[in-house]
N, C-alpha and C positions, 0 to 999 in steps of 0.2 A: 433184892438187897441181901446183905451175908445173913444167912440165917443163923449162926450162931453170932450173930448180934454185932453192930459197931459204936461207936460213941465220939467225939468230938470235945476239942475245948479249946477257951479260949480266954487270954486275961491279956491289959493291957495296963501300963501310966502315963500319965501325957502329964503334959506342963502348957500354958497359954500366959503370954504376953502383949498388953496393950499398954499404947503410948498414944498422946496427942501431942504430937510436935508442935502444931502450929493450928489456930482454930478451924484452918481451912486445911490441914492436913494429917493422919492417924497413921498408925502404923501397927501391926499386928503379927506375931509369929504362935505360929505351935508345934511341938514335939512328940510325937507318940513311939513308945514301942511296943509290942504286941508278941506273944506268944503262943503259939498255935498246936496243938493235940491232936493225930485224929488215928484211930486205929478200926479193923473190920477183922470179923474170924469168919471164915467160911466152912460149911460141912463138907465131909466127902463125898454128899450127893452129885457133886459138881467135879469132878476130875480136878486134878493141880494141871495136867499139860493142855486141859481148854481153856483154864484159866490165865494158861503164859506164868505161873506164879512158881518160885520154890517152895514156900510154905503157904498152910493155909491161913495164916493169920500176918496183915500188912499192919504195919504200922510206920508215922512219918510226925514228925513236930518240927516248927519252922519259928527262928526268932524275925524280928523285922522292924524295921525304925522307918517311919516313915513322918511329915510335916509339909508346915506351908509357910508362906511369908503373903501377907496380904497388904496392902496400900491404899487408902483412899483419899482423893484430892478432891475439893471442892474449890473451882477458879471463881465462882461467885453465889450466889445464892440460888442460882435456877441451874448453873452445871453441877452434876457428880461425875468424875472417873474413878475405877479402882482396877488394879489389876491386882492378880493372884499367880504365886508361883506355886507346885503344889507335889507333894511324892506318894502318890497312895496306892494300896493291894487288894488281891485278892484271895485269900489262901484255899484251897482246894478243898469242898466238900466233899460230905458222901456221895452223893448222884457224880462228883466231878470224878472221884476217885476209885470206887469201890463196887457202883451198880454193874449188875450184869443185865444187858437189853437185847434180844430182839425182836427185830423190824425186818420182814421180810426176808431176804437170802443173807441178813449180816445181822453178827454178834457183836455187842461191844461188851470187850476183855476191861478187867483192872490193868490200869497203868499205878506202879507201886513208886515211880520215877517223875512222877508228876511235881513241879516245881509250882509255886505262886506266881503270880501277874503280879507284876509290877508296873505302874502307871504313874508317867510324867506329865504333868499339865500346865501350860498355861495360860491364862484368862483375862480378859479386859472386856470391862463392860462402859458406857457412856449414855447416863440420861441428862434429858432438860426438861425442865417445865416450863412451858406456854404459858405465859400468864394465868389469866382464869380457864385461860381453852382445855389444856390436860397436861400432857408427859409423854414423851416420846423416849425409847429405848433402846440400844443394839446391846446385842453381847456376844464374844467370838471366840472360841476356845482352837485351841489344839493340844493335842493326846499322844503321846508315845507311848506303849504299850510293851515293853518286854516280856518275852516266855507268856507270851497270848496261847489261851487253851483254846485247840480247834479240835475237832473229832473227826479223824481222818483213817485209812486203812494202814495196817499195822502187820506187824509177824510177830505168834509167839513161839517158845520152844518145844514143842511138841514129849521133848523129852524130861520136863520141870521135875515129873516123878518121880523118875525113874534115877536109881542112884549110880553114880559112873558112866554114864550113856554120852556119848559124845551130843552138842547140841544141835539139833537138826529145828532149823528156824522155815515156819510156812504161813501161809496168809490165808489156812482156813483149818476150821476144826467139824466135829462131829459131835455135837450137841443133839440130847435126846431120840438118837437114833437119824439126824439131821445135818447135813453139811452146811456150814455158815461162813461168809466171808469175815476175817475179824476186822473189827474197829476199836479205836482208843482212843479217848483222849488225849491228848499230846500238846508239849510247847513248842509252839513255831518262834522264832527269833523276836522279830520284832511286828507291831501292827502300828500305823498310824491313823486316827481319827480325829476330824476335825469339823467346823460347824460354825452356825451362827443364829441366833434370834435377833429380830425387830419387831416390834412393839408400840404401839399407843394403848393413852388413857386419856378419853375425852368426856369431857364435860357437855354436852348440849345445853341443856337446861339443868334448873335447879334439880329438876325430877330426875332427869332422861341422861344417861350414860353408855358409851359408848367400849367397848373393849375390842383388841384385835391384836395378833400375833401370828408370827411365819416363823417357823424353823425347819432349817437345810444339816443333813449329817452325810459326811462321807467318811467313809474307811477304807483303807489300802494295806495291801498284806504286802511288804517290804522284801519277806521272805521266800527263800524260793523253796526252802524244803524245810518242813519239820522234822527236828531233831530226832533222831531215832528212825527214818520215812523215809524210801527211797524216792517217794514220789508226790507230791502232793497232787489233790484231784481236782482243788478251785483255789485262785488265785482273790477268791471274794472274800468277806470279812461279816459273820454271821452277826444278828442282831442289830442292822443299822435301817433306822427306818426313809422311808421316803420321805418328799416334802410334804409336811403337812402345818396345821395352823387351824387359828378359829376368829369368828369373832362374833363378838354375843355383844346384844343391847339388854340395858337393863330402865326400868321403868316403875318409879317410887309415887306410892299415890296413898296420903295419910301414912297407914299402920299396914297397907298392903303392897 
């Protein structure tokens, strides 16, 4: 991390609106905007041209309005629908922004150009209740994903230090007497994510319950090169897990 230290901040106001149209229908909005802080100083222990950096000290703040609109319809007393439109972020920490890592034959540099995720969503879900049986549920999202942070290889300027040097940009430095390939975080275009759960909730007996759920997540990188990247190295979309699910009985007996 910068060793002469970094810090972060963050403040926000929102506003929330609810309404019931109609006994069997609501309606819902919220507002937020959000301002964001984040600075890091680094010593000269660390070279400015391993760094890719013209000074040693980054700094970035990021304003951002983001909200949702949400809907729920109830067609009778055992349906719920609700769907959700939604605009939410993520703005760039320190590990996103400012760590210096490595792993092996690569370095990951500070990217001082790093912009926030921005995330489009939307959402519908659909339960019913079975009589006394239980509830059965789906719910199916999809995600657009703008200026998605990926960590990918990178060029810095070799020459960041040095004052009047024309810029000589390369994809490895010489860290602690060490050749390293650099890496950075970076915003690729767009990512899209998308998914679904289904779900019960059974009753067997008065004692004896029943749970169980499936969830599916895919993601697609849309983009063919990361901004600032001649190349990218996988056309995958990190952090998306396989299918998984569970389902657990439960079993009530007195006070135990």
């Amino acid at each position: 991390y910068p060793r002469n230290g970094s810090s972060t901040f963050s403040t926000a106001i929102y506003v929330n609106y609810f309404k019931s149209l109609h006994k069997n229908l609501h309606i819902e909005f919220g507002a937020r905007h959000t301002f964001s802080y984040l600075q890091a100083s680094f010593s000269d222990s660390i070279p400015r041209d391993v760094l890719g950096l013209e000074s040693l000290k980054i700094e970035s703040d990021w304003n951002i309005l983001s909200g949702n609109t949400k809907l729920v319809y109830y067609p009778s007393e055992k349906w719920k629908i609700s769907a959700i439109l939604s605009k939410g972020f993520h703005s760039p920490n320190v590990d996103d922004m400012a760590k210096v890592f490595v792993k092996g034959d690569r370095i990951t540099v500070p990217n001082i150009n790093l912009n926030p995720e921005i995330a489009y969503s939307e959402e519908l879900s659909i339960s019913k209740q079975l009589n006394d049986w239980g509830l059965v549920y789906f719910t199916g999202f999809y995600t657009q994903i703008q200026n998605f942070i990926l960590k990918d290889a990178t060029s810095v300027d070799k020459n960041a230090s040095v004052n009047n040097q024309p810029i000589v940009l390369t994809n490895y430095v010489t860290y602690e007497g060490e050749i390293y390939y650099t890496f950075a975080n970076q915003n690729i275009e767009r990512v899209d994510i998308y998914g679904y759960t289904f779900g019960f909730e059974a009753s067997l007996s008065k004692a004896l319950s029943l749970y169980g759920d499936v969830n599916y997540t895919k993601g697609i990188n849309k983009a063919n090169n990361p901004k600032g990247c001649e190349k990218i190295s996988s056309n995958s979309v990190p952090h998306i897990p396989p299918i998984f699910g569970k389902l657990s009985l439960q079993k009530k007996n007195g006070k135990l």
